[in-house]
C-alpha positions as CSV (number, residue, x, y, z in Angstrom):
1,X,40.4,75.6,45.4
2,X,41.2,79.1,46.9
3,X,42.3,81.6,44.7
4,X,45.9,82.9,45.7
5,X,45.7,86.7,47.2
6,X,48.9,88.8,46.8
7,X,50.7,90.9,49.9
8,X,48.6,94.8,50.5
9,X,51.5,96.5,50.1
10,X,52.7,96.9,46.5
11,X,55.6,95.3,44.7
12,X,58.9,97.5,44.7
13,X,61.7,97.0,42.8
14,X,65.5,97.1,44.3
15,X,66.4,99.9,43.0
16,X,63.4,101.6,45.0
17,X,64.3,99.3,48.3
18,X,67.9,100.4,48.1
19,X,67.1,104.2,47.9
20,X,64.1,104.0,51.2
21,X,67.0,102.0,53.0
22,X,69.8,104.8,52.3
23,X,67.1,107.7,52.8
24,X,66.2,105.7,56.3
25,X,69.7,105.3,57.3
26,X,70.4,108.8,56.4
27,X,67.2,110.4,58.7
28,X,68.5,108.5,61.4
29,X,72.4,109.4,61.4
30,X,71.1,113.2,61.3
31,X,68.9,112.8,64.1
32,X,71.6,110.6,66.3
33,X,74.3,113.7,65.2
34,X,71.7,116.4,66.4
35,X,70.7,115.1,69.8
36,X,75.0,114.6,70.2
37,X,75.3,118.5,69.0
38,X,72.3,119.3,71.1
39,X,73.6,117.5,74.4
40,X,77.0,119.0,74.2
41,X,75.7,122.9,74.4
42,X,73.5,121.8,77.3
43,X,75.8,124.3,80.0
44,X,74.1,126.9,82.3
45,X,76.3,129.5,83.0
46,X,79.6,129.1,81.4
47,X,82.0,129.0,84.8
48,X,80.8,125.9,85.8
49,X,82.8,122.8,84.6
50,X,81.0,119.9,82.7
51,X,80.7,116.5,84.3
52,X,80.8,118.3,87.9
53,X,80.5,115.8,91.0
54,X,81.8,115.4,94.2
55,X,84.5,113.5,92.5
56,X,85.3,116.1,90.1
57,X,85.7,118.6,92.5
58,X,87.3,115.9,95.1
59,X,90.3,115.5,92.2
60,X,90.5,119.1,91.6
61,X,90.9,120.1,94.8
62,X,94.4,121.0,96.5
63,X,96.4,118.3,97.4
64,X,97.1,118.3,101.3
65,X,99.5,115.9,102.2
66,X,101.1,114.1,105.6
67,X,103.8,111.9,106.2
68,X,104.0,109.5,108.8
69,X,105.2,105.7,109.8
70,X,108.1,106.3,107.9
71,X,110.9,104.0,108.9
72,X,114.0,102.3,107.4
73,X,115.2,98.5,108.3
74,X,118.9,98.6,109.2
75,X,120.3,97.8,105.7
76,X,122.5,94.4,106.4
77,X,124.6,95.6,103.0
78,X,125.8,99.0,101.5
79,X,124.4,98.1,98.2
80,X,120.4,99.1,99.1
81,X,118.4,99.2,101.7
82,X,114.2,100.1,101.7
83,X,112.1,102.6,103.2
84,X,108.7,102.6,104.0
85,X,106.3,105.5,104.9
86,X,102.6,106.3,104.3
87,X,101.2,109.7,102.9
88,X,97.6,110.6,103.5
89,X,96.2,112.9,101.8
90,X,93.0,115.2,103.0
91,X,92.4,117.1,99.5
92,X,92.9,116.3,96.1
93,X,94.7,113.4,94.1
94,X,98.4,113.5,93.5
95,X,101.2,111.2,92.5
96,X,104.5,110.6,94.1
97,X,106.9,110.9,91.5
98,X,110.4,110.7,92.9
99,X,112.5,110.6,96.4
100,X,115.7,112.2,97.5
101,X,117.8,111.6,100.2
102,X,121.6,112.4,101.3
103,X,122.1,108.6,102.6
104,X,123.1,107.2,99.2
105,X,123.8,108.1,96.0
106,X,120.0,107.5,94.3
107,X,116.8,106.8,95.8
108,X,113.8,105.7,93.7
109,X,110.8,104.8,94.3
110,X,110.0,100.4,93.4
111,X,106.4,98.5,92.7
112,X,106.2,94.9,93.6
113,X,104.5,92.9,91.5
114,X,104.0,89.7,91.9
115,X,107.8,88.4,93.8
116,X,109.4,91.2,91.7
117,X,110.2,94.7,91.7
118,X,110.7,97.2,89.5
119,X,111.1,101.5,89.2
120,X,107.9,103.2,89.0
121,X,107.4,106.1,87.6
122,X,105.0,107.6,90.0
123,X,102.6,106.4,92.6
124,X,99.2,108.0,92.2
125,X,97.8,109.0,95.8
126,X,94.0,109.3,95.4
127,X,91.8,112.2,96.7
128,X,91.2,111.5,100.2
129,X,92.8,108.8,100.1
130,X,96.1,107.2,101.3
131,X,99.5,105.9,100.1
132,X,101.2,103.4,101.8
133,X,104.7,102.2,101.0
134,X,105.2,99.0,102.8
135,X,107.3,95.7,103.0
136,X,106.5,93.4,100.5
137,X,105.0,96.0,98.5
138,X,105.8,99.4,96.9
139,X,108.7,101.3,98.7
140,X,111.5,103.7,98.1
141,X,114.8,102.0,97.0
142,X,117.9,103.9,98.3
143,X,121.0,102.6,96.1
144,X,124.4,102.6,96.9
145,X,124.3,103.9,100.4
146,X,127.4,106.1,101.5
147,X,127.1,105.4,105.1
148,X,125.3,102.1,107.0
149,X,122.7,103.5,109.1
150,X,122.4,101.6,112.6
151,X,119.3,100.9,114.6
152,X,118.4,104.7,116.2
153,X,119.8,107.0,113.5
154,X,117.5,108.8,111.1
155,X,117.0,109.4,107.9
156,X,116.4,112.5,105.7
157,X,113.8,112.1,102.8
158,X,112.7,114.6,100.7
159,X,108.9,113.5,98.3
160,X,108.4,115.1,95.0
161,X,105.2,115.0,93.9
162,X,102.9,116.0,90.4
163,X,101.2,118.8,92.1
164,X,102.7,119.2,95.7
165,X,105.5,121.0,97.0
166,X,108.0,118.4,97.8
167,X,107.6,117.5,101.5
168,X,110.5,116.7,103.8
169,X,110.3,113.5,106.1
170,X,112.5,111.0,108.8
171,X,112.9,107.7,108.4
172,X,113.6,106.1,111.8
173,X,116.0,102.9,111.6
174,X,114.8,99.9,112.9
175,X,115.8,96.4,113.4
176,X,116.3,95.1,110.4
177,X,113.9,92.4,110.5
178,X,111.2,95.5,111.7
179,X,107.5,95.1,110.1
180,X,105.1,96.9,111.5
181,X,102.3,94.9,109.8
182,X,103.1,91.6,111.7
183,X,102.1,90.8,115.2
């Protein structure tokens, strides 16, 4: 029979194990915390802003907004009636946030999801990028109309944005069946 040979490395007791584990774990949170400290003073420069990319500078670039498309169904009842424009936008992100208008007593601005809508609270419009407020999707909700607008007429908006100057727009009425997405 063989005789029985023992491990090379030498017997420890817990209380050893227990103290190379905690003195282990403890080397490697320091050196994890370092290279964090040490990536985070990584700037050349000062001025220029951390995370920089064409997006970055895309987003913080002045919005420039146009409006156009907009139109307005003739509203069958005084209660509401919708609008529908699209804003594009040639500089940096935005968000509509509201809508005013003289041809009822509140306009607000509606998401659709799923069959129903609701009040938004803003719509973002991206950097270089669009915003379109069409049937059967997000669209501006004029409430309690003082006058019914016939097919010709047009209407007076004025868009509030985040960041934008509010920008004035017409709404042309158009037949009230009027989608300019079906041929």
């Amino acid at each position: 029979m063989t005789p029985r040979t023992t491990p090379a490395t030498p017997r420890t007791t817990r209380g050893t194990r227990t103290t190379r584990t905690t003195r282990t774990t403890l080397v490697a949170a320091i050196a994890v915390a370092s290279a964090l400290a040490l990536a985070g003073c990584g700037s050349s420069g000062g001025s220029e802003k951390a995370g920089s990319s064409k997006e970055q500078v895309a987003a913080d670039a002045k919005p420039r907004l146009d409006v156009t498309g907009g139109y307005m169904p003739e509203p069958v009842t005084k209660d509401m009636a919708g609008g529908f424009l699209t804003v594009t936008n040639k500089g940096g992100a935005d968000k509509l946030t509201s809508v005013t208008s003289d041809v009822s007593k509140s306009a607000e601005i509606h998401e659709t999801v799923g069959q129903k809508m609701k009040k938004a609270k803003s719509f973002d419009i991206p950097a270089n990028g669009t915003l379109k407020l069409e049937r059967g999707g997000n669209h501006i909700m004029f409430l309690e109309l003082k006058k019914m607008p016939k097919k010709g007429d047009k209407i007076a908006v004025e868009l509030h944005f985040e960041k934008s100057a509010p920008v004035k727009a017409e709404l042309e009425v158009m037949d009230p069946t009027h989608n300019p997405n079906s041929h």
